[in-house]
C-alpha positions as CSV (number, residue, x, y, z in Angstrom):
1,X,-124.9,-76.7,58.3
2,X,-126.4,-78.9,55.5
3,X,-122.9,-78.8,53.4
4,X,-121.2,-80.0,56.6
5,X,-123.7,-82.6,57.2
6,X,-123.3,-84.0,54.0
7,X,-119.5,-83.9,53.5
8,X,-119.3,-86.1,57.1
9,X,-121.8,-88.7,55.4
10,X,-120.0,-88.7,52.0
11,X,-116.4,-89.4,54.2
12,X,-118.7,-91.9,56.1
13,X,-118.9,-93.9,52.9
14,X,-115.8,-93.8,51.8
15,X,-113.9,-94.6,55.1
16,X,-116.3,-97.9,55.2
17,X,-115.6,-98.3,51.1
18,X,-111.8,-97.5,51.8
19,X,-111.7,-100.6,54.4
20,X,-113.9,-102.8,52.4
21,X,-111.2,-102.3,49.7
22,X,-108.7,-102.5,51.7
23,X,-109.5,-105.9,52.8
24,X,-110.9,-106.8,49.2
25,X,-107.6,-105.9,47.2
26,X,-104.7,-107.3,49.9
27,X,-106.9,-110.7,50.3
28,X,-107.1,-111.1,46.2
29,X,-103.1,-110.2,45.9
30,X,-102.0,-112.3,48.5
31,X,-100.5,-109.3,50.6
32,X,-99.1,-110.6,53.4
33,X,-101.2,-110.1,56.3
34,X,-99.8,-107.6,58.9
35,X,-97.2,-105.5,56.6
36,X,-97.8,-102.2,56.4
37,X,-99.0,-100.6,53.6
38,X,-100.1,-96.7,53.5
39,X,-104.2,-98.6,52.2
40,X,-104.6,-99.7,55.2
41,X,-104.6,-96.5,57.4
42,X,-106.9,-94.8,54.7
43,X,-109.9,-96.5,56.2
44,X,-109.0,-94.5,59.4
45,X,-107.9,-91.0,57.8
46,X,-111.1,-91.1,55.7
47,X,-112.9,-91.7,59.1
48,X,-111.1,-89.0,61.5
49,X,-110.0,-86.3,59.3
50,X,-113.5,-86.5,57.5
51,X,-116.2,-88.0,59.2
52,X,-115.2,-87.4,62.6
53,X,-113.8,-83.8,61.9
54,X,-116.9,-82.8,60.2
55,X,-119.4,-84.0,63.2
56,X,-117.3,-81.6,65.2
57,X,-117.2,-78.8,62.7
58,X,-121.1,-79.4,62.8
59,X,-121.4,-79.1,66.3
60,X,-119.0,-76.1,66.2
61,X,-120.9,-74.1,63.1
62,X,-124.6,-75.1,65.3
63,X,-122.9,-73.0,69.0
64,X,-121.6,-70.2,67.4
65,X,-122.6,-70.1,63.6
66,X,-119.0,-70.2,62.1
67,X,-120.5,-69.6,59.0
68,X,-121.3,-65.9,59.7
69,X,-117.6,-65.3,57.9
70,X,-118.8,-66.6,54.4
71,X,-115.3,-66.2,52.8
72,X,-113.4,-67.3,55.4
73,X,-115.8,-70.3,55.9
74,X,-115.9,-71.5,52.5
75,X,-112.4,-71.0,51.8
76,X,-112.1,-73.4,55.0
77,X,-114.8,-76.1,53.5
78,X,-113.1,-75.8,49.8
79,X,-109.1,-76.1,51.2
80,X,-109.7,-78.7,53.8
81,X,-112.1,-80.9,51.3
82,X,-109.2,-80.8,48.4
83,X,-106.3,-81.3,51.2
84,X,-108.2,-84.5,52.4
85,X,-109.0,-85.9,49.4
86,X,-105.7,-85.8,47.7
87,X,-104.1,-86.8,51.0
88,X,-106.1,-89.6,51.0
89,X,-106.0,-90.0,46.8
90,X,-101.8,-90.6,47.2
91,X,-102.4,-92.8,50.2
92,X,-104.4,-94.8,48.2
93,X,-101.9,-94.7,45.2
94,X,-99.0,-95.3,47.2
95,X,-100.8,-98.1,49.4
96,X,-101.9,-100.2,46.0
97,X,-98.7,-99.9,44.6
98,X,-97.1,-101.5,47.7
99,X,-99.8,-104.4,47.6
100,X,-98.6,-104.7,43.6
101,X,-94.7,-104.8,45.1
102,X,-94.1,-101.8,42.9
103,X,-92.5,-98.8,44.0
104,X,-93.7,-95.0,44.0
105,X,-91.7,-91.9,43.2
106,X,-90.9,-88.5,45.0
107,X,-93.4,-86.9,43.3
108,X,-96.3,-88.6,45.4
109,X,-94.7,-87.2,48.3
110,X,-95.1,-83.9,46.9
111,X,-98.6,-84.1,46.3
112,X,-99.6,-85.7,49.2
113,X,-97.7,-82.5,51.0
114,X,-99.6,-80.0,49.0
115,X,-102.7,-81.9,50.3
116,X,-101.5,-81.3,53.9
117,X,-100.9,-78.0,53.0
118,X,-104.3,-77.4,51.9
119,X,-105.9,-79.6,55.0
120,X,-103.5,-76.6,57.2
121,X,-105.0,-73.2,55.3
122,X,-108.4,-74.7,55.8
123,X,-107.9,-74.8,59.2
124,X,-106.6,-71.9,59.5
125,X,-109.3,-70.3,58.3
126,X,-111.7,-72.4,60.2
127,X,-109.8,-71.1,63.5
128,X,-110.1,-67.7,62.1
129,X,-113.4,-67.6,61.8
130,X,-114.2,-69.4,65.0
131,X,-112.6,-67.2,66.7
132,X,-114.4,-64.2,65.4
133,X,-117.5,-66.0,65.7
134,X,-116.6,-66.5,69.5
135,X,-115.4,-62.9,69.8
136,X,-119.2,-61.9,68.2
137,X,-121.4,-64.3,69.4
138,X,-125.3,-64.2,68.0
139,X,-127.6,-63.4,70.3
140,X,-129.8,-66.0,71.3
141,X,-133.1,-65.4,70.2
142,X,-131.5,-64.2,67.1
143,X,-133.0,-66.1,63.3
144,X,-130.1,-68.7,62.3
145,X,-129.1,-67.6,58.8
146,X,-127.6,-71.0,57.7
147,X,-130.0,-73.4,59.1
């Protein structure tokens, strides 16, 4: 439960620091104000698919003790962290260069698509393991392992 605690703080940060930027970098280039640009949904991405997702993963892992698959669990934690953050890295490439007026390639699709990719086998494997955990609840006045 810690390493889900501390993921939904460290995405916490960097949605605020993503906005803050955000902000920062289209105010100093003279970006006009209201076109869209992919750095100014990061702020929110950072903030759902990390923080938010997280708390919920929390609550999930503390009612039925997801974790109880290790593999499967950290092979969720591992594939949804790297699909977030290079979902989020391209956005943040592709969103500066639209604030510089300079133009991105295919190849930043790509990437960001292997990042969804990884985001989707994490949560399959998440599901997975929920499920199981569902299917075998602990007993109540069992220890919590993870704690």
């Amino acid at each position: 439960m810690k390493s889900l605690y501390q993921a939904a703080v460290a995405y916490l940060i960097l949605g605020l620091a993503s906005g803050v930027f955000y902000r920062e970098f289209t105010r100093s280039q003279g970006f006009t104000e209201g076109q869209f640009s992919q750095l100014g949904v990061t702020h929110t991405h950072l903030l759902m698919l990390g923080f938010f997702a997280f708390l919920i993963f929390l609550l999930l892992e503390k009612n039925f003790a997801v974790s109880r698959s290790s593999k499967l669990f950290t092979s969720f934690f591992w594939f949804y962290n790297i699909g977030v953050v290079v979902t989020v890295g391209m956005m943040l490439w592709r969103g500066s260069l639209t604030v510089l007026n300079m133009e991105g390639n295919a190849m930043m699709s790509g990437i960001a698509g292997l990042g969804h990719i990884s985001i989707t086998v994490g949560l399959a494997c998440f599901m997975v393991a929920l499920g199981r955990a569902i299917k075998d609840p602990v007993p109540a006045n069992a220890e919590k392992v993870n704690a």
